[in-house]
C-alpha positions as MATLAB code, in Angstrom:
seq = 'XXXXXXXXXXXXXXXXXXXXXXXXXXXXXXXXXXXXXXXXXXXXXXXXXXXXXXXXXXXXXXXXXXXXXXXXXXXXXXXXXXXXXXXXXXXXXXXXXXXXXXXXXXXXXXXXXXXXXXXXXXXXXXXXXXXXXXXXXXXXXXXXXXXXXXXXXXXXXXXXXXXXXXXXXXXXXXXXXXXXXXXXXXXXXXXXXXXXXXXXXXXXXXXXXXXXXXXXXXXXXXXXXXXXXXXXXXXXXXXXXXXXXXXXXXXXXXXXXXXXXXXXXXXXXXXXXXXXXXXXXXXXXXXXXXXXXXXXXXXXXXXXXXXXXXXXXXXXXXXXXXXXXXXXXXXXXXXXXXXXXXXXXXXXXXXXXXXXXXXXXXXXXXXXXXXXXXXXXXXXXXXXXXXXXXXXXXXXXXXXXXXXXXXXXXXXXXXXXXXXXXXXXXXXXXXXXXXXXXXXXXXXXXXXXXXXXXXXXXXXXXXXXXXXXXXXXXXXXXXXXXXXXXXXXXXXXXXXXXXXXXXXXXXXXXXXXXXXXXXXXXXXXXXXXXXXXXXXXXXXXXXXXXXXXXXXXXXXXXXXXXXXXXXXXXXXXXXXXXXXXXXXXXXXXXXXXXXXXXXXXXXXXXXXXXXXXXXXXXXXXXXXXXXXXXXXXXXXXXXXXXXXXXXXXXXXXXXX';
ca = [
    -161.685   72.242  251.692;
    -158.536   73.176  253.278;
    -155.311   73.254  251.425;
    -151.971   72.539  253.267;
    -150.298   75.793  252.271;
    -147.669   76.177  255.030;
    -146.737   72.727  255.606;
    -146.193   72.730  252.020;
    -144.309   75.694  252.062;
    -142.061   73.615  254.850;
    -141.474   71.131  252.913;
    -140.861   73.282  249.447;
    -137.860   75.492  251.116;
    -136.364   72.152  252.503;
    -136.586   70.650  248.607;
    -135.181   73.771  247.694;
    -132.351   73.664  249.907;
    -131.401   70.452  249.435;
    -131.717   71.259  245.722;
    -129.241   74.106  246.205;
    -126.449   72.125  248.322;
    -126.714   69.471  245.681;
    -126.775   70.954  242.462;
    -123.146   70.862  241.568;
    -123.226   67.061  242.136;
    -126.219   66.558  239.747;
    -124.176   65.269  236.862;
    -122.094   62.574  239.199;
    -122.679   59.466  240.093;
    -121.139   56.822  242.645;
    -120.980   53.512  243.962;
    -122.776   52.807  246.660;
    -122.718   49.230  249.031;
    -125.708   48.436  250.819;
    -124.990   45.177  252.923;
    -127.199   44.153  255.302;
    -127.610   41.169  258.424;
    -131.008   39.092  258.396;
    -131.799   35.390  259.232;
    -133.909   34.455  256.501;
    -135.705   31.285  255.803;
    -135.387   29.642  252.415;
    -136.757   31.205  249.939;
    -136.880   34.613  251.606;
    -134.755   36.908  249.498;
    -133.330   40.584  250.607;
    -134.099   43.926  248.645;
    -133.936   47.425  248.974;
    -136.046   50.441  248.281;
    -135.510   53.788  248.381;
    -136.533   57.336  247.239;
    -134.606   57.615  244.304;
    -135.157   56.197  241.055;
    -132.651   53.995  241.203;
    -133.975   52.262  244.077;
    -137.207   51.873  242.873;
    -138.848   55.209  244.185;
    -140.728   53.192  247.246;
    -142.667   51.252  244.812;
    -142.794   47.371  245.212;
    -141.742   46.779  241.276;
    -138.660   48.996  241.653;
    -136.793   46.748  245.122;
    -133.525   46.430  244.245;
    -132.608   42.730  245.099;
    -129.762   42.150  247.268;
    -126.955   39.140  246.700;
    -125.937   36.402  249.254;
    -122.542   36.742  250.458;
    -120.735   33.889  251.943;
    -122.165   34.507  255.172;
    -125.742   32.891  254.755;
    -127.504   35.995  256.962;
    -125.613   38.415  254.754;
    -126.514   40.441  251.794;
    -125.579   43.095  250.076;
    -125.604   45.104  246.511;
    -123.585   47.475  244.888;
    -126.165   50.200  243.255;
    -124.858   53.522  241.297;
    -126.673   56.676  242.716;
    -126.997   60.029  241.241;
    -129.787   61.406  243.601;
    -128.743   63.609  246.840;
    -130.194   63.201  249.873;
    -130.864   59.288  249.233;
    -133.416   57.546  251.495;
    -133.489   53.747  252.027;
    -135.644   50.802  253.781;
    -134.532   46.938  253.367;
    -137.524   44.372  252.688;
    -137.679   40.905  252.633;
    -139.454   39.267  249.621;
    -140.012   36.118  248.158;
    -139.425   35.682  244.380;
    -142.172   33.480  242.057;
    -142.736   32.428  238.429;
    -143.114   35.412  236.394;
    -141.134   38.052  238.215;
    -143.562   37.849  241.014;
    -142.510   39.095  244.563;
    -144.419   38.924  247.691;
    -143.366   41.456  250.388;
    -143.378   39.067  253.392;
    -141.457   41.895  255.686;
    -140.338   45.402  255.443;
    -138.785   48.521  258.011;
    -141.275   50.518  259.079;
    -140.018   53.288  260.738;
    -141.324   56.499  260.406;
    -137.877   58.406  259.547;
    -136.072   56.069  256.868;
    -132.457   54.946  256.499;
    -130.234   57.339  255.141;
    -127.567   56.925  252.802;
    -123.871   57.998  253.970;
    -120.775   58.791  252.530;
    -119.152   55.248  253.984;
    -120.849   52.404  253.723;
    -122.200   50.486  256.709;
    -123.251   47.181  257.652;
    -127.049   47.208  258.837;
    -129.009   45.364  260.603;
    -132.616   44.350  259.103;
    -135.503   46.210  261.177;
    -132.967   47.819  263.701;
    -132.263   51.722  263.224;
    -130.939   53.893  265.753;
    -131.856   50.987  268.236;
    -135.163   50.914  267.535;
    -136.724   47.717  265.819;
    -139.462   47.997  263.767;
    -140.834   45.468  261.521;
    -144.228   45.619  259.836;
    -145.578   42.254  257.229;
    -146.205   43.506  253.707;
    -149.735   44.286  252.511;
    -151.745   42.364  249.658;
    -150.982   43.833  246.399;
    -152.020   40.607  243.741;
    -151.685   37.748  246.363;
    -154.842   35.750  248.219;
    -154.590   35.665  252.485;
    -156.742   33.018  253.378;
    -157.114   32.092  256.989;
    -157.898   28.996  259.089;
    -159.657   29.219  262.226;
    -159.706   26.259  264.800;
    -162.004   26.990  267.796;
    -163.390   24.607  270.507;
    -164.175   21.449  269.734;
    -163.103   22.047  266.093;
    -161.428   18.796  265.903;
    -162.761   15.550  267.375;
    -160.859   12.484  267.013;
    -163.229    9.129  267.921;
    -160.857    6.373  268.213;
    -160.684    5.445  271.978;
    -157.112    4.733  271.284;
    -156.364    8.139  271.031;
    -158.354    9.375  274.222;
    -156.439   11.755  276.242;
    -153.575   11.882  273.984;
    -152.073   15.121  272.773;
    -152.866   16.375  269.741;
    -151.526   18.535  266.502;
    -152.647   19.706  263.263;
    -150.463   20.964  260.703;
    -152.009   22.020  257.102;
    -149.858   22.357  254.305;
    -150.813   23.723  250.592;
    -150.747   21.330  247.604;
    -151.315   22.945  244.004;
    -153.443   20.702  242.043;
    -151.999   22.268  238.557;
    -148.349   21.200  239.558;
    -149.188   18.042  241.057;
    -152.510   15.580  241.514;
    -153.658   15.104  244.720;
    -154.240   11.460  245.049;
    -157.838   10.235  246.052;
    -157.732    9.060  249.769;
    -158.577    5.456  248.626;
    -156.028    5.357  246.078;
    -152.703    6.200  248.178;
    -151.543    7.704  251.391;
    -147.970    7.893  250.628;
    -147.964   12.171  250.035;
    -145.084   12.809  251.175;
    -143.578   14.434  248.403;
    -146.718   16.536  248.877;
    -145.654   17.645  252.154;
    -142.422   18.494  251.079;
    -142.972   20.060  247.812;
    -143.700   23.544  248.872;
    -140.714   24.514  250.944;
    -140.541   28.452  249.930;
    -143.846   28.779  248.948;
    -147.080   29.344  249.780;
    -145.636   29.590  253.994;
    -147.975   28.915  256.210;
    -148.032   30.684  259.532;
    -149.348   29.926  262.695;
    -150.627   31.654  266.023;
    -152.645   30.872  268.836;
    -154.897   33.260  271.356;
    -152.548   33.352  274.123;
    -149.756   35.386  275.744;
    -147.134   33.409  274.640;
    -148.241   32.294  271.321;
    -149.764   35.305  270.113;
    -147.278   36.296  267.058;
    -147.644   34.213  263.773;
    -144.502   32.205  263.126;
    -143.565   29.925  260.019;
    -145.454   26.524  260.711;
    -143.508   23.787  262.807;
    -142.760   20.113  261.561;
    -145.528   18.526  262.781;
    -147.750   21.906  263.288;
    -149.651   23.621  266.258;
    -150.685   21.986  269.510;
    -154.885   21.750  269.459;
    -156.178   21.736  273.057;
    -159.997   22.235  273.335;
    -161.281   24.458  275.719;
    -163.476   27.454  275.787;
    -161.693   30.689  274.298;
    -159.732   28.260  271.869;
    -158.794   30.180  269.008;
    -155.444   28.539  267.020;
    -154.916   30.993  263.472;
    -153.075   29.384  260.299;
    -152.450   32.131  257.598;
    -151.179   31.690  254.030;
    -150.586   33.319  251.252;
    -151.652   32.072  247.715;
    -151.610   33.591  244.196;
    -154.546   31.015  242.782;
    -156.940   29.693  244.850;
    -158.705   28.091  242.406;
    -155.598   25.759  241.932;
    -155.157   24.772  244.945;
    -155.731   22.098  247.807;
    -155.097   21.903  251.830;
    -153.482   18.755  253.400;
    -154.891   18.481  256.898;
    -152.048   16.118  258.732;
    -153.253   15.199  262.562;
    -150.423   14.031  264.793;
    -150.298   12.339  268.330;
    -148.443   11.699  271.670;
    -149.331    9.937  274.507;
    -149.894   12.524  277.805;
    -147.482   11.184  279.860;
    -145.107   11.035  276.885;
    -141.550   13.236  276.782;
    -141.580   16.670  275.660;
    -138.803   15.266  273.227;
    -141.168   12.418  271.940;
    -141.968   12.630  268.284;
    -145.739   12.703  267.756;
    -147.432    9.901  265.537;
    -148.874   10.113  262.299;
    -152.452    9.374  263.338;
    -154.491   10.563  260.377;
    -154.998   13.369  257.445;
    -157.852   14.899  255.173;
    -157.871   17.366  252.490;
    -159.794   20.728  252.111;
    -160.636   21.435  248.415;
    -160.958   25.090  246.841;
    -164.412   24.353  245.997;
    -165.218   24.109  249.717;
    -163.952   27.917  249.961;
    -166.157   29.541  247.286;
    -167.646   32.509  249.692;
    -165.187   34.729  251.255;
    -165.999   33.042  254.653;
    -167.509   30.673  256.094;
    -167.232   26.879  258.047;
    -164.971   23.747  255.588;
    -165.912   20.471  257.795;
    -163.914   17.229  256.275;
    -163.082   13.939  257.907;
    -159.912   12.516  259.242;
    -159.085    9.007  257.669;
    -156.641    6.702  259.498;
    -153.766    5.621  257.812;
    -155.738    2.682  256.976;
    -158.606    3.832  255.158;
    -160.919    4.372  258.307;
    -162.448    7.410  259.518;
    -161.345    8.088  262.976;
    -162.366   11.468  263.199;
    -163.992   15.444  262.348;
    -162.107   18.636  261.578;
    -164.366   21.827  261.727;
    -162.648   25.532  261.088;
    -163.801   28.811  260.003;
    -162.301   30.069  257.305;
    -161.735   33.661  255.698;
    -160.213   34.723  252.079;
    -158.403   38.645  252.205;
    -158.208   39.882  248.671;
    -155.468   43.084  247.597;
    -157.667   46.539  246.799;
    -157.811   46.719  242.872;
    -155.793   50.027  242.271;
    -155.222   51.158  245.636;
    -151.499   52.628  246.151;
    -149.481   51.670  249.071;
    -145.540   51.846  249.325;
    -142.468   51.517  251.386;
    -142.268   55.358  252.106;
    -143.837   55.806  255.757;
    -146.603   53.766  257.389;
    -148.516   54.930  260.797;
    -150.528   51.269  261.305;
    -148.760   50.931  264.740;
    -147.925   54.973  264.743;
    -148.390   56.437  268.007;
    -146.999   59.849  269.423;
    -146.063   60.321  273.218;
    -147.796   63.345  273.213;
    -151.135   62.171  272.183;
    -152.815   60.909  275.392;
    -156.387   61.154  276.534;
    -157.989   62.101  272.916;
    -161.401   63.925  273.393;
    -163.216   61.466  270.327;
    -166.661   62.537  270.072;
    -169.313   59.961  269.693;
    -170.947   60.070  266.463;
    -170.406   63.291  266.142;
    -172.153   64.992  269.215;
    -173.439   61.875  270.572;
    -176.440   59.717  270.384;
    -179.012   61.389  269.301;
    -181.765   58.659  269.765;
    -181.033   57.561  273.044;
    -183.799   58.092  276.056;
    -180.876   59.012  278.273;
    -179.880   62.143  279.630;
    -176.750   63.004  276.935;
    -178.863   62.269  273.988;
    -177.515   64.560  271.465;
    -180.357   67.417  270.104;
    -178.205   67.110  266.898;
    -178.584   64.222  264.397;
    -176.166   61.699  265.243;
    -173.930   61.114  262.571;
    -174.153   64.440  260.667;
    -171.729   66.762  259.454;
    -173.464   69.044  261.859;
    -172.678   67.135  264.434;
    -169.369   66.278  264.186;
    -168.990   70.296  263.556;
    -170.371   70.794  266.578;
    -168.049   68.433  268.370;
    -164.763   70.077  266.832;
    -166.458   73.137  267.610;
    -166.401   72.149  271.393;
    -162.615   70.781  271.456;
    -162.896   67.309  270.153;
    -159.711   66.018  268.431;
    -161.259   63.472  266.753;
    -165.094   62.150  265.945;
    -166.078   58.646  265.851;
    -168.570   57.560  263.344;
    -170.040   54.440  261.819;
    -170.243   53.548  257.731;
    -172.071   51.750  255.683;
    -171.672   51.538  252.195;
    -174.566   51.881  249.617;
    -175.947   49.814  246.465;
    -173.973   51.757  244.671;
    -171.164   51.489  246.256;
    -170.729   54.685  248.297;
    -169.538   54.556  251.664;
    -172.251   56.575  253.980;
    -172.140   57.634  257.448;
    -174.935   55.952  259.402;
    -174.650   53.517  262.352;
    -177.474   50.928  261.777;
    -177.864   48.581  259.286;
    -181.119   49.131  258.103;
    -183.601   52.211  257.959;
    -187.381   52.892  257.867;
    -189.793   54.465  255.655;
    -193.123   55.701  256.282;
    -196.116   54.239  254.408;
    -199.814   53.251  254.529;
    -201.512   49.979  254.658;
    -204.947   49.395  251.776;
    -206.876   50.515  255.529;
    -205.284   53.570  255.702;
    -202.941   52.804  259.010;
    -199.304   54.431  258.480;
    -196.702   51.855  258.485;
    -192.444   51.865  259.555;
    -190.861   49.700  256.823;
    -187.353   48.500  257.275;
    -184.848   48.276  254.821;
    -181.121   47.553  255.094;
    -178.888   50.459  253.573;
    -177.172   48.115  251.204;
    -180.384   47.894  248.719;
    -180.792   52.085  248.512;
    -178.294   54.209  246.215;
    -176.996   57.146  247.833;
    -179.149   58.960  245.613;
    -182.496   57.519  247.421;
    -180.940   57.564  251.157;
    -180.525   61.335  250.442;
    -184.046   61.899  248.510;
    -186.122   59.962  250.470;
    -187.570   61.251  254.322;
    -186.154   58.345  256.134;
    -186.457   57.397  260.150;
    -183.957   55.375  262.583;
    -185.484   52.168  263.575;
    -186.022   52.700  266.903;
    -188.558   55.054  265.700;
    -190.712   52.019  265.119;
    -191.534   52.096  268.735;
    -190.492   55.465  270.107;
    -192.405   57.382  267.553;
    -191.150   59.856  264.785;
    -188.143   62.074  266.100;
    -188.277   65.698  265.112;
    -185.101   67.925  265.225;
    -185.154   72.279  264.928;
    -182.958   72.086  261.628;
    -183.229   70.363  258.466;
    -180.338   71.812  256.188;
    -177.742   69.638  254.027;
    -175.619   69.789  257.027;
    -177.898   68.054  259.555;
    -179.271   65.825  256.276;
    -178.694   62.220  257.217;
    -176.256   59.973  255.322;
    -173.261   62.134  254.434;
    -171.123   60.649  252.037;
    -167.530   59.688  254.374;
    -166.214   61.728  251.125;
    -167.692   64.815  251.955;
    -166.778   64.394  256.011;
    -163.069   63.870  255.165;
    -163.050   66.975  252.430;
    -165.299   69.479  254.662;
    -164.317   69.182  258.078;
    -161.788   70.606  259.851;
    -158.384   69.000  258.634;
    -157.097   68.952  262.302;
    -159.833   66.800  263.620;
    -158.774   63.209  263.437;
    -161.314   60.539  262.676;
    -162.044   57.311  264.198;
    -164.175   55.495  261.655;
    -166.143   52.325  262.470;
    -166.770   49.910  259.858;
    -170.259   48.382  261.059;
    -170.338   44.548  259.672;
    -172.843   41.891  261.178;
    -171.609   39.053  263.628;
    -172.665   35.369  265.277;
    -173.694   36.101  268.220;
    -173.250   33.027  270.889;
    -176.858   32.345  270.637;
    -176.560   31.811  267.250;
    -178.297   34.609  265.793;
    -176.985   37.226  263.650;
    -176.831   41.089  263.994;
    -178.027   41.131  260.281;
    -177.878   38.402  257.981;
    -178.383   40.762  254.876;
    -174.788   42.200  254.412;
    -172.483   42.901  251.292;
    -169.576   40.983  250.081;
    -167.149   41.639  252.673;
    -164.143   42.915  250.374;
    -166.157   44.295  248.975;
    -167.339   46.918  251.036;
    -163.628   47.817  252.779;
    -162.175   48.116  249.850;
    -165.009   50.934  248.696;
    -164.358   52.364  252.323;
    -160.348   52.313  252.279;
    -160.305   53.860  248.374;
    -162.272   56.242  249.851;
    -159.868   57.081  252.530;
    -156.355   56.910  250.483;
    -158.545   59.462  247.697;
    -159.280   62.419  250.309;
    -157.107   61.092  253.466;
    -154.685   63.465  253.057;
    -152.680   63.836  255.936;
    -155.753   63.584  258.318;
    -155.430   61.328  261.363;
    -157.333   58.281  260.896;
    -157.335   55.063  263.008;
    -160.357   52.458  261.560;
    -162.025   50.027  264.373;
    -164.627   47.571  264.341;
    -165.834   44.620  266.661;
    -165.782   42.141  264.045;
    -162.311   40.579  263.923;
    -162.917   39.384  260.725;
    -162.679   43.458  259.247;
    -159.741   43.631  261.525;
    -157.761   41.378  259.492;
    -158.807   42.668  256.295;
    -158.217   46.321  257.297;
    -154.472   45.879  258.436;
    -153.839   42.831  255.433;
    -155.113   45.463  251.920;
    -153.210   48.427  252.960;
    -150.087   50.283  255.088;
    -151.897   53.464  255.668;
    -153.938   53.609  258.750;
    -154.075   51.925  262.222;
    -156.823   49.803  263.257;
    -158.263   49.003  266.648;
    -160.572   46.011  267.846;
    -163.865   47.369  270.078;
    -164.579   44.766  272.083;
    -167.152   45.221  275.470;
    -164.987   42.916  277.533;
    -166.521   40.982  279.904;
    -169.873   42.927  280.478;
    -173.071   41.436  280.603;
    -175.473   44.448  279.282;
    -174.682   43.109  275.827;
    -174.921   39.807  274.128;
    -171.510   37.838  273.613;
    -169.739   37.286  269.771;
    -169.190   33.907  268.905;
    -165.892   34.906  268.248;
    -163.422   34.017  270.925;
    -161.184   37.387  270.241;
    -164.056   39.478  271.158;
    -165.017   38.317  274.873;
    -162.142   39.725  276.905;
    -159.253   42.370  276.479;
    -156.854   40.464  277.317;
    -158.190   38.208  274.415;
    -158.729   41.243  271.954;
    -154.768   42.260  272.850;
    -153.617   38.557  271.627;
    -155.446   39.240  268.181;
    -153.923   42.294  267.656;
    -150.683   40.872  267.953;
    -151.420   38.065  265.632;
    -152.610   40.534  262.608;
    -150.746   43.620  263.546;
    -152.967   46.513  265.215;
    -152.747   49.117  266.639;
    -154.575   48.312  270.085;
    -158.203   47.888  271.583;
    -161.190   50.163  271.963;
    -162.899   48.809  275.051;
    -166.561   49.285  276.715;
    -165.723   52.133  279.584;
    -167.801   50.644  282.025;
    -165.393   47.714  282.149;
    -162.134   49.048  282.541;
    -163.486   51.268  284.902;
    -164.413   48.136  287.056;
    -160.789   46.800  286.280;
    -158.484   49.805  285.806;
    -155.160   47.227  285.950;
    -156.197   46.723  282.310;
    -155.118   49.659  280.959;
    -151.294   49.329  282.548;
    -151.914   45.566  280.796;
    -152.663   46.838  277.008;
    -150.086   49.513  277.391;
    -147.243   46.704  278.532;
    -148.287   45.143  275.718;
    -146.998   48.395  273.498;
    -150.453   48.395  272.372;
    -153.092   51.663  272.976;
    -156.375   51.616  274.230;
    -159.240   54.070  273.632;
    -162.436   53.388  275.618;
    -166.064   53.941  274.359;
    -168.882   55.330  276.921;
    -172.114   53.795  277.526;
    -174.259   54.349  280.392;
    -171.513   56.427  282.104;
    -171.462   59.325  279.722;
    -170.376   62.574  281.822;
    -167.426   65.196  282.412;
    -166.263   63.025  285.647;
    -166.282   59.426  284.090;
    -163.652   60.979  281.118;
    -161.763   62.994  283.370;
    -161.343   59.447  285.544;
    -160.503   57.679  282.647;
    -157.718   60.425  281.168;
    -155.772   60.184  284.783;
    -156.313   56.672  284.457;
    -153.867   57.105  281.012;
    -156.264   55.640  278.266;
    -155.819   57.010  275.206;
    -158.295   58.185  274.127;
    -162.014   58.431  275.234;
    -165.257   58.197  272.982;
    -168.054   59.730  274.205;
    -171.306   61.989  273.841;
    -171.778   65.237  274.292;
    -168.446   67.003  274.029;
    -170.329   70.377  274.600;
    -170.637   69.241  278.009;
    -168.160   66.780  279.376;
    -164.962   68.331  277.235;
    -162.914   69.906  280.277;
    -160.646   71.316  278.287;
    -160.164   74.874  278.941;
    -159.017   75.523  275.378;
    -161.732   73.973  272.824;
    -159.127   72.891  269.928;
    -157.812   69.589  268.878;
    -154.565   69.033  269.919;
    -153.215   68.497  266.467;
    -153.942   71.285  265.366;
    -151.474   72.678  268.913;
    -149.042   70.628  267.812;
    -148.809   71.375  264.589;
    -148.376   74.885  265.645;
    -145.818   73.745  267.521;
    -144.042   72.084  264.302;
    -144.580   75.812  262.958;
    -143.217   77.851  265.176;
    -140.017   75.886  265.769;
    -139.850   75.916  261.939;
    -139.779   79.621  262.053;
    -142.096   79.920  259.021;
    -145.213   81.940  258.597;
    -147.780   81.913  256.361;
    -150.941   83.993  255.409;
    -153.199   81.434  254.614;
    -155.116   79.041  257.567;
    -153.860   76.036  256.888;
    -155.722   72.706  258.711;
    -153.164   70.110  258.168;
    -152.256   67.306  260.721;
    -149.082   67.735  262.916;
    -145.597   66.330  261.498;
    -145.255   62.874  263.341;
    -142.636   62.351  265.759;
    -140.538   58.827  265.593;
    -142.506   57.347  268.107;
    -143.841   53.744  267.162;
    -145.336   50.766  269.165;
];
């Protein structure tokens, strides 16, 4: 395993420096005023965090809460220092029972505030220009999210046909208050009205100009039914168990003024006990305000849970971190590439392998894409099915392929037992000239990110099973969802270091949950676009890019990995994602050769996945281009070192 010698070295003589300037003030103290401008909503409260003890050393417990001034978007704190330099971010927090806080909003910039001699007024999320705001990740609060698709509400009263519609949901705690029985009263209003700060409920809709979430609206989110309709309401809740949904619908007449206030036309509730898996459909029915059923609400739901012990602070985050200088990314495909494909690029290295993605560092890749699955024992593994075959014999004699999702083997039996790839069923047994640990099938992801080359960057696909339109599933066997990210993302944080990672997946659904449990790593949403080689999702954020761009600006990622084959049919989509300030990698399919990435690179995607860097990598140089810019960060540092040090590049201030 590498060690970062000489970037540590960097960093020691700058400590030591500073440690020298400083040392005569390490007995004084002083006053220091942070006051700072934010429009806040009630019940959002200003802190500060910083690197210094006194500010709470970038953990959440440690924000230093901020006071209201007279000037309702002002606050500010007087805080004695002793530390020299002192580094700062503002946050915005909401304060419960208990001592709680939920981070609702924090600075994000890569470089932090810094503390000067005379005080200034800042501005929340603006430094140097530059605004950057990220949301705050789970740490002991519940995300649960609504999702209202096509035809996920009907109303049946003809009175109501053609009308405009809302929906606005609102969270009622059934310890604080009882909900009342629908036949008993209608008059909730205090129910409506009795959680102002919180839990807040946020809202966003698949569509350019309703993409980001905002704080729910008096009467809720417009509902119009039509294919793609995707409409997102997000809250945050300590106890599930305790609580109940409040499912208002609303009305206006088509040809009624945009100023017209929409009638009360019916509600519903949702109970916890209807949201006992971590996802899954709640269906309840819309009374009238006179005790008759008018109607049918139908949403998808989803329930995010924090990562038991996993540490995340305010000191840097590189979710939506993305240098200039990193453009057109050589990612190799599983390592080498497909090595059970009957097409020409097919790898003659076991996909998947250490060995393989050797080989593809080896040949100038910057980073490797690879797929994980996570075992009964909760490893996370690198393999890009969901299920594997064994060989055995029938009471006749006749050998046999048995099938058997990863999830039910310990890591333990995927590495003792002589496994085959499913397609092997029908293609026959696949031999390859070398067997060692290195070209041994299901590496651990803890012995990829501890054995390869620091400066190759990783793109890690987390492989979960989908509805396909059709209504079948990819694999209807899978583990609990949180479950297996958070074995994948402790995984990550334990042997990370500072290797470039960026996670992806085509399920939305792992999306959300990637960017919602930590503040590490960037995430990306594959999506094939509008091709027809493969089946479609049922998911509405998976069918086009412009769709797949939408989502990412409802939950926060970094961008889009997109089928190849598509963009190259419609190149205006990759000026589309980047106007969006979002970055776009593209995966190969069919097209896998040296002319098809070259295209793509002068085309300005990001980066390009594909097999076979041995023979499409143009690069005359074969080395990632971290590890050239990190010798870049060296030299101008004037350092040296004796030791070979494999650590990422420092990160220039460049965020989308």
């Amino acid at each position: 395993m590498y060690k970062f010698s000489l970037v540590k070295t960097i960093a020691d003589n700058a400590r030591t420096a500073v440690g020298h300037r400083y040392l005569h003030r390490e007995n004084m103290k002083r006053m220091h005023k942070f006051r700072v401008w934010c429009e806040t909503r009630p019940g959002e409260h200003l802190a500060v965090t910083g690197s210094s003890s006194e500010l709470g050393a970038w953990s959440k417990p440690g924000i230093v809460l901020l006071d209201h001034t007279e000037n309702r978007d002002v606050w500010e704190k007087c805080v004695e220092l002793t530390e020299d330099p002192q580094l700062y971010r503002y946050c915005v927090v909401v304060l419960l029972h208990q001592g709680r806080k939920v981070v609702r909003r924090w600075e994000n910039h890569l470089h932090p505030r810094r503390v000067t001699e005379e005080p200034t007024e800042d501005v929340f999320g603006k430094v140097d220009g530059v605004v950057s705001i990220q949301r705050g990740w789970l740490t002991e609060e519940i995300l649960l999210q609504f999702k209202l698709k096509e035809a996920g509400l009907n109303i049946w009263k003809r009175k109501y046909a053609g009308h405009r519609l809302w929906i606005k949901i609102t969270p009622v705690d059934q310890g604080v208050c009882d909900v009342p029985d629908l036949d008993e009263s209608l008059d909730v209003t205090e129910l409506r009205q009795q959680r102002v700060n919180y839990p807040i409920v946020e809202t966003a809709e698949l569509s350019k100009e309703n993409a980001h979430l905002e704080v729910q609206k008096q009467f809720g989110v417009e509902y119009i039914s039509k294919n793609g309709t995707f409409v997102l309401f997000e809250v945050q809740i300590l106890n599930l168990n305790s609580m109940a949904f409040l499912v208002d619908i609303y009305s206006r007449p088509e040809n009624s003024l945009e100023d017209d206030i929409p009638h009360h036309v019916g509600m519903s509730y949702i109970y916890s006990e209807a949201l006992r898996e971590t996802d899954g459909k709640v269906e309840a029915t819309i009374m009238s305000m006179k005790y008759q059923p008018i109607g049918r609400l139908q949403m998808d739901y989803l329930c995010i849970k924090p990562v038991e012990g996993l540490e995340c602070d305010f000191s840097t985050s590189k979710r939506t971190l993305w240098s200039n200088n990193w453009g057109g990314l050589d990612v190799g495909h599983r390592g080498l590439g497909n090595s059970y494909t009957s097409a020409q690029h097919c790898s003659n290295i076991r996909e998947n392998t250490i060995a393989s993605m050797k080989d593809a560092v080896l040949h100038g890749a910057d980073m490797v894409e690879f797929d994980v699955q996570v075992s009964a024992d909760l490893v996370p593994v690198i393999y890009h099915e969901y299920t594997l075959c064994v060989q055995s014999k029938t009471k006749q004699g006749n050998e046999i392929m048995l099938e058997i999702p990863v999830k039910d083997l310990t890591v333990n039996q995927l590495h003792d037992l002589k496994v085959h790839h499913p397609s092997e069923k029908s293609a026959g047994v696949k031999t390859f000239e070398k067997d060692d640990i290195d070209h041994q099938p299901f590496p651990s992801l803890e012995t990829a990110l501890t054995n390869l080359d620091m400066d190759c960057g990783f793109n890690i696909e987390i492989k979960f099973s989908q509805q396909l339109k059709d209504g079948r599933h990819e694999h209807k066997q899978m583990m609990e969802m949180n479950l297996f990210i958070d074995q994948v993302l402790k995984t990550a944080f334990k042997h990370g270091d500072e290797r470039k990672i960026i996670f992806s997946s085509f399920a939305p659904d792992v999306c959300s949950m990637l960017v919602s449990k930590q503040n590490r790593y960037p995430v990306l949403l594959l999506t094939q676009g509008t091709s027809t080689k493969y089946d479609d999702y049922m998911d509405p954020r998976t069918w086009t890019v412009p769709a797949a761009v939408w989502f990412g600006k409802m939950v926060g990622l970094l961008g889009t990995s997109a089928m190849a084959e598509h963009v190259l049919k419609d190149n205006s989509l990759v000026e589309f994602v980047k106007a969006q300030d979002q970055v776009l990698f593209c995966w190969t399919d069919d097209q896998n050769d040296r002319e098809t990435v070259q295209y793509l690179k002068s085309l300005g995607v990001h980066g390009i996945i594909y097999d076979r860097m041995d023979q499409n990598n143009s690069k005359q140089v074969k080395e990632s281009v971290f590890l050239q810019e990190r010798r870049r960060v060296i030299s101008d540092s004037g350092c040296s070192s004796d030791s070979s040090p494999a650590s990422s590049p420092l990160q220039s201030d460049n965020q989308l």
